[in-house]
FIDOTOR-805262 format. One record per residue: y, z, x of N, C-alpha, C in turn; residue number from 1. Coordinates in pm, whole numbers, plus 32768, in hexadecimal, padded with zeros to 4 digits. Atoms other than C-alpha are relative to their C-alpha. Layout:
! FIDOTOR-805262
{rec {Y; Z; X}; {Y; Z; X}; {Y; Z; X}; NUM}
...
//
This chain:
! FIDOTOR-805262
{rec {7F73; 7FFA; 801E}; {AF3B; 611B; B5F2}; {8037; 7F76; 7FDA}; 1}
{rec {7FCD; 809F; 7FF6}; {AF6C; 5F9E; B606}; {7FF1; 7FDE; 7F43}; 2}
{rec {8013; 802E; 8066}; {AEA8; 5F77; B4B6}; {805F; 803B; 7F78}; 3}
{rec {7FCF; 7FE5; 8078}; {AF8A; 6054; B40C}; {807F; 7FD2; 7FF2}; 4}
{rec {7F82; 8050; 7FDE}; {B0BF; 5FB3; B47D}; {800B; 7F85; 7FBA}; 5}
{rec {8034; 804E; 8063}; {AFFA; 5E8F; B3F8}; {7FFD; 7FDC; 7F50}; 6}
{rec {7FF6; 7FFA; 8071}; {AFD1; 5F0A; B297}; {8088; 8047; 7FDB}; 7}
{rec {7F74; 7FD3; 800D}; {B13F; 5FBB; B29C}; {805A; 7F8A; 7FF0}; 8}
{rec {7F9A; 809C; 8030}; {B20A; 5E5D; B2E1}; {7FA4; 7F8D; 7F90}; 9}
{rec {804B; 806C; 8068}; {B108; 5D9B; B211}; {8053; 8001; 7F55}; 10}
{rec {7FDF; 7FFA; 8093}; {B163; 5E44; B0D8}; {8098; 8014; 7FEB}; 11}
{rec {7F71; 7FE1; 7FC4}; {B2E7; 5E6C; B157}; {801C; 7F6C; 7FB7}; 12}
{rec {7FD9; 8066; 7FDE}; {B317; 5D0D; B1A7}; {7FBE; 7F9B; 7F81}; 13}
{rec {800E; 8037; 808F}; {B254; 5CA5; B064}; {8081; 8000; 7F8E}; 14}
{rec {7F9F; 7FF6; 804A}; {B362; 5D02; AFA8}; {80AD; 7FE3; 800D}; 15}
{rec {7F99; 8068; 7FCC}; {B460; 5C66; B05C}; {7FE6; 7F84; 8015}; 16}
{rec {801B; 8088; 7FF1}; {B39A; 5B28; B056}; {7FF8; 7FEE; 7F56}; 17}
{rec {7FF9; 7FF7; 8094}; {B38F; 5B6D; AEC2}; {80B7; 7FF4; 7FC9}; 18}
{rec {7F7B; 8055; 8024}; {B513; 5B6B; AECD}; {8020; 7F8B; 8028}; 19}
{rec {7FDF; 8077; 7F8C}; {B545; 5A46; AFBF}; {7FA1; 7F9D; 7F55}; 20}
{rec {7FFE; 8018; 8073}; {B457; 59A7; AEA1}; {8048; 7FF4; 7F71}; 21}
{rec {7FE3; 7FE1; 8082}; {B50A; 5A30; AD56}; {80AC; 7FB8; 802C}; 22}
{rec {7F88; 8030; 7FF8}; {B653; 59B0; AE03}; {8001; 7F30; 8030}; 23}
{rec {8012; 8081; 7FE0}; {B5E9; 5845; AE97}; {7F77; 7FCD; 7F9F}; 24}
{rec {8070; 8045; 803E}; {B4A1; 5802; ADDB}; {7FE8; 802F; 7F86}; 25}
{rec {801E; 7FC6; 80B8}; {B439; 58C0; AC90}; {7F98; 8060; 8040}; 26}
{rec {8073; 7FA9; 7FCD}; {B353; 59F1; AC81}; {8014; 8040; 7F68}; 27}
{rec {8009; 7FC5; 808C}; {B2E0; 5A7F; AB3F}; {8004; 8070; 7FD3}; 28}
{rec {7FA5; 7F9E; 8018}; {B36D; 5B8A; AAA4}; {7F8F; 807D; 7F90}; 29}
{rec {807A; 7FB9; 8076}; {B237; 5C6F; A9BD}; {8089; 801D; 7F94}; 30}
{rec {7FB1; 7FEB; 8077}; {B2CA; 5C67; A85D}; {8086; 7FD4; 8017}; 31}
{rec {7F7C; 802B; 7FE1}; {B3EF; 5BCF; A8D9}; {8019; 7F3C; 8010}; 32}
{rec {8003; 809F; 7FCF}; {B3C6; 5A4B; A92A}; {8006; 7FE6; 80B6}; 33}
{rec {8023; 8041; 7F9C}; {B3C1; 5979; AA42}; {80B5; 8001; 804D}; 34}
{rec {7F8B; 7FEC; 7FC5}; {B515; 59D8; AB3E}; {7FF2; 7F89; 803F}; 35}
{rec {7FEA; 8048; 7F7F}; {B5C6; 58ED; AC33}; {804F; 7F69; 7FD1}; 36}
{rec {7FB7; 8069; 803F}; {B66F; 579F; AC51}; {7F83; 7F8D; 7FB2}; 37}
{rec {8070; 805A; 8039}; {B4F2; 56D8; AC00}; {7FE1; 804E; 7F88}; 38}
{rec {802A; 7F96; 805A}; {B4B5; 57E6; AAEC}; {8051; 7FE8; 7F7C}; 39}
{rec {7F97; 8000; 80AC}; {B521; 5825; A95A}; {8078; 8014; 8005}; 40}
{rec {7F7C; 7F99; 7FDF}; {B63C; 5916; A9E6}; {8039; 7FEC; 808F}; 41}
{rec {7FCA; 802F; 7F66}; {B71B; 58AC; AAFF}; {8016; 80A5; 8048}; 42}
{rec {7FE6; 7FB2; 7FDA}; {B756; 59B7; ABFA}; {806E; 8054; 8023}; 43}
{rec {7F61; 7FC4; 7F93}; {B8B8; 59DD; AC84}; {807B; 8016; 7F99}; 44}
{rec {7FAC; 7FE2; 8047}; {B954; 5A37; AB39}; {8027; 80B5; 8060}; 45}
{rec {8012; 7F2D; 8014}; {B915; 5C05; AB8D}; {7FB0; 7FEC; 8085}; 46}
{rec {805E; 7FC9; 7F54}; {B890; 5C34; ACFA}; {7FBC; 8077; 7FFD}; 47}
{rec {802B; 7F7D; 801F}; {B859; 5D84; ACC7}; {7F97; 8005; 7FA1}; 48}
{rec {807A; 7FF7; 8070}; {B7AC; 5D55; AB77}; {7F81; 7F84; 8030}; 49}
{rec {8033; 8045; 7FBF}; {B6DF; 5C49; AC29}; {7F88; 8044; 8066}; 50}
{rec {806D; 7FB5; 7FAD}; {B663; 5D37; AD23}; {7FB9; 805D; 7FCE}; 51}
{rec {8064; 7F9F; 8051}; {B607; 5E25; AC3D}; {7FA2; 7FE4; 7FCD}; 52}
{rec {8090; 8070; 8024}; {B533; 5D20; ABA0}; {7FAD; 8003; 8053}; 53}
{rec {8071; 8000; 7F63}; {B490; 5CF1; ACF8}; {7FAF; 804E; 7FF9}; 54}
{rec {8027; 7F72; 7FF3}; {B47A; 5E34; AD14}; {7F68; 803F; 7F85}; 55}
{rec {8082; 7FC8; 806E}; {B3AB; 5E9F; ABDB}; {7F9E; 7F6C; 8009}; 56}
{rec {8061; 8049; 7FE1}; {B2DD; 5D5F; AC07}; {7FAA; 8008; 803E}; 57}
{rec {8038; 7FBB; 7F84}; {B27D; 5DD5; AD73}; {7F90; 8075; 7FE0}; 58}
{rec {8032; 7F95; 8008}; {B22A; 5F1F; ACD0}; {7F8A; 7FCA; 7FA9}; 59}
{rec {8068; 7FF0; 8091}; {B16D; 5EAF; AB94}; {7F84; 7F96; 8053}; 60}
{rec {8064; 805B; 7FC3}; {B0B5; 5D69; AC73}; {7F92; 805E; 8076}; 61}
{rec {8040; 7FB4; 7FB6}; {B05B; 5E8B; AD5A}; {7FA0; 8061; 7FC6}; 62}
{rec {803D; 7F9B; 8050}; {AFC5; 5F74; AC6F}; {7F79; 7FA6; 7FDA}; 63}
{rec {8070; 8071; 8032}; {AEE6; 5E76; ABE0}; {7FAC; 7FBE; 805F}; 64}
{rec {8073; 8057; 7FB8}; {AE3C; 5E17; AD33}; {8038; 7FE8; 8078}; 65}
{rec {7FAD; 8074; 7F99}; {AF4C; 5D86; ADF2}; {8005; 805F; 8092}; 66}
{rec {800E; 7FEA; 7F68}; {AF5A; 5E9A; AEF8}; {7F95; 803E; 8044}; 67}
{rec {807C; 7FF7; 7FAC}; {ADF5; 5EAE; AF36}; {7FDF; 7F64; 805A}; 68}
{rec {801C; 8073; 7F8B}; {AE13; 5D5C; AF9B}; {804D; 7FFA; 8058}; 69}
{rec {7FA5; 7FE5; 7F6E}; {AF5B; 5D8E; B083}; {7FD4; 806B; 803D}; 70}
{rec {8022; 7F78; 7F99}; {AEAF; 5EC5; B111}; {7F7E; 7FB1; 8051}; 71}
{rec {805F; 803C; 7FD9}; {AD6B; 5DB6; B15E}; {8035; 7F8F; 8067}; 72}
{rec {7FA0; 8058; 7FCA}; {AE7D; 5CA9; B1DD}; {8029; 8072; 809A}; 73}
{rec {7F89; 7F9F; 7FD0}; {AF3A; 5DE1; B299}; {7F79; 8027; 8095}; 74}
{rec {8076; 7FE5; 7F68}; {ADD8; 5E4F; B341}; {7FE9; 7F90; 8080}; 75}
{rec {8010; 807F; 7F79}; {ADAA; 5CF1; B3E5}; {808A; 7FD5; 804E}; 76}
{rec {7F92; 7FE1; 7FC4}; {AEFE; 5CE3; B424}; {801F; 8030; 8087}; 77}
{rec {7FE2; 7FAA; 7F9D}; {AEFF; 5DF9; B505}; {7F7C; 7FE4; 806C}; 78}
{rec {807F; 7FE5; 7FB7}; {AD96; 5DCC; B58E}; {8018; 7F86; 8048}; 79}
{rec {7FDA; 8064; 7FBB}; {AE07; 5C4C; B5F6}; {8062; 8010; 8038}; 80}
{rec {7FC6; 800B; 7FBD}; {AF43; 5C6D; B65B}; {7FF3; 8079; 80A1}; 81}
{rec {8012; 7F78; 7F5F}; {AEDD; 5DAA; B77F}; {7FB5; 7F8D; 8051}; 82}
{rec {804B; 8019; 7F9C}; {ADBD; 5CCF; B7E0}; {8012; 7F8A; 804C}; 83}
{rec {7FA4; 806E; 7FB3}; {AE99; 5B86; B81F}; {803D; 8011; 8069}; 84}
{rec {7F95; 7FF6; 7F7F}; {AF74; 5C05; B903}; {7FFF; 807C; 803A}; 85}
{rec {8012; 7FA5; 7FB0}; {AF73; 5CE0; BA33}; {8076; 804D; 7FE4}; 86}
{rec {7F70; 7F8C; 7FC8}; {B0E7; 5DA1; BA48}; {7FED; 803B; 7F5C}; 87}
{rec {7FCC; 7FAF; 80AA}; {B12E; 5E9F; B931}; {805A; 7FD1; 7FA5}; 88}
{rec {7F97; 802F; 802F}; {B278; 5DDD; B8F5}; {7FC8; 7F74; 7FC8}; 89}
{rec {8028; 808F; 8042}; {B1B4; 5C98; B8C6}; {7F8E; 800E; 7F8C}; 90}
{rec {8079; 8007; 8074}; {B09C; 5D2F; B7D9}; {8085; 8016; 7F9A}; 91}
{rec {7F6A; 7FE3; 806A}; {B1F6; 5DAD; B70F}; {801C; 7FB6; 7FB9}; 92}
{rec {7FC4; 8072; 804F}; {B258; 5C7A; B6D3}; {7F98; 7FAF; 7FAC}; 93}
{rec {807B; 8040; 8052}; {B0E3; 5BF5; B674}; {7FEE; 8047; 7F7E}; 94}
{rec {7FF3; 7FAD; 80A5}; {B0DB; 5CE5; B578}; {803E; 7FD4; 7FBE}; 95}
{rec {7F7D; 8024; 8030}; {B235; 5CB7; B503}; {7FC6; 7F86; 7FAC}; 96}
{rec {8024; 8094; 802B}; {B1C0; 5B11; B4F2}; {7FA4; 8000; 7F81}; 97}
{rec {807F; 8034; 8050}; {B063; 5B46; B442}; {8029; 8059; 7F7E}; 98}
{rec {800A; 7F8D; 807B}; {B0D2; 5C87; B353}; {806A; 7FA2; 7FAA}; 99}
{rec {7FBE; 804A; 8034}; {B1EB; 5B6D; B2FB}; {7FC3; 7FB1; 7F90}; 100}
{rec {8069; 8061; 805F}; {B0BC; 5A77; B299}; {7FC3; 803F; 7F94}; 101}
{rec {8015; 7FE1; 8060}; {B01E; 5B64; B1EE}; {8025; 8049; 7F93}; 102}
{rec {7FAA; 7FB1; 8063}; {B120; 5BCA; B119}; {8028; 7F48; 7FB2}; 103}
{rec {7FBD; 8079; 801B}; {B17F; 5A71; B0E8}; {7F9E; 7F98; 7F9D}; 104}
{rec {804E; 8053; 8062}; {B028; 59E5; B040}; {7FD8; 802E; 7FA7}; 105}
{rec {8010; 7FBE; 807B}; {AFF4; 5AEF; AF40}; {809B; 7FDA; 7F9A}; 106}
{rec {7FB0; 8037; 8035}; {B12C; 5A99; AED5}; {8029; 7F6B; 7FC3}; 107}
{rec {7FFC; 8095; 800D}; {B121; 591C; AEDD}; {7F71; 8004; 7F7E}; 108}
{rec {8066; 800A; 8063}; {B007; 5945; ADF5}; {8017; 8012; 7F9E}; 109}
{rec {7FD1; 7FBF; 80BA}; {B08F; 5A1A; ACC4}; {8088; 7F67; 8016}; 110}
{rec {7F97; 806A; 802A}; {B1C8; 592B; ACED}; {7FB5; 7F61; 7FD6}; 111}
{rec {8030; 8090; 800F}; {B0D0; 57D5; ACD4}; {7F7B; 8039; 7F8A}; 112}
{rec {808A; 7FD6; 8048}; {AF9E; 5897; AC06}; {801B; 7FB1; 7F62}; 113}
{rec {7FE6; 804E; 8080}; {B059; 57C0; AAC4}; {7FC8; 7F70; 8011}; 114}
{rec {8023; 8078; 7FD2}; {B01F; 568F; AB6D}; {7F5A; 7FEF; 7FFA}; 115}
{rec {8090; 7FEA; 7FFA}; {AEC9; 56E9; AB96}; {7F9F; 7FF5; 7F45}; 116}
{rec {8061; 8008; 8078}; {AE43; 5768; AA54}; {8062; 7FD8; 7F52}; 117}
{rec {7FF5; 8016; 8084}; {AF30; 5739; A944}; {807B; 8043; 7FFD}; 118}
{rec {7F81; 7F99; 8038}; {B07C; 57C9; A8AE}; {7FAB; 8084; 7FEC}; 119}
{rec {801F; 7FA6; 8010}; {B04F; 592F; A88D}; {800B; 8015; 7F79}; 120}
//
């Protein structure tokens, strides 16, 4: 049960670490450019249209791979945070912590993967 809790906030909390990104850092947009205040396109003109961006990003980065790797993130997630901590309320929160992380470095990646290999 833990692990699925695991892969449930993983891919949740990914996409709230993809806005938190697209609003403070940049996160790239498929067919769209590079969002945010470090990005082509500043963010805080359309909030709404902003998240929708997110949004189909989330979907299309997921389709392509992205949530076999937050479901791989999501498994250890859940399988570390149970076996850290004894109380039910304290594995909760280990989860919570690690499904955070691993929502947080699939993301940090597509947002820096320019840096890496090249303009797209």
């Amino acid at each position: 049960m833990n692990i699925l809790k695991g892969i449930t906030l993983t891919a949740f909390l990914s996409l709230l670490v993809a806005l938190l990104f697209a609003f403070f850092y940049r996160l790239p947009i498929p067919m769209g450019g590079i969002i945010g205040p470090f990005g082509e396109y500043g963010s805080g003109s359309n909030i709404l249209e902003t998240i929708k961006m997110v949004f189909t990003a989330w979907v299309f980065y997921g389709l392509f791979g992205g949530f076999i790797v937050l479901s791989i993130f999501g498994v250890l997630a859940g399988y570390f945070g149970s076996k850290v901590s004894d109380t039910s309320i304290n594995s909760s929160l280990k989860i919570i912590q690690y499904s955070f992380i691993g929502g947080f470095v699939p993301v940090l990646f597509i947002a820096t993967l320019d840096f890496i290999i090249g303009p797209w």
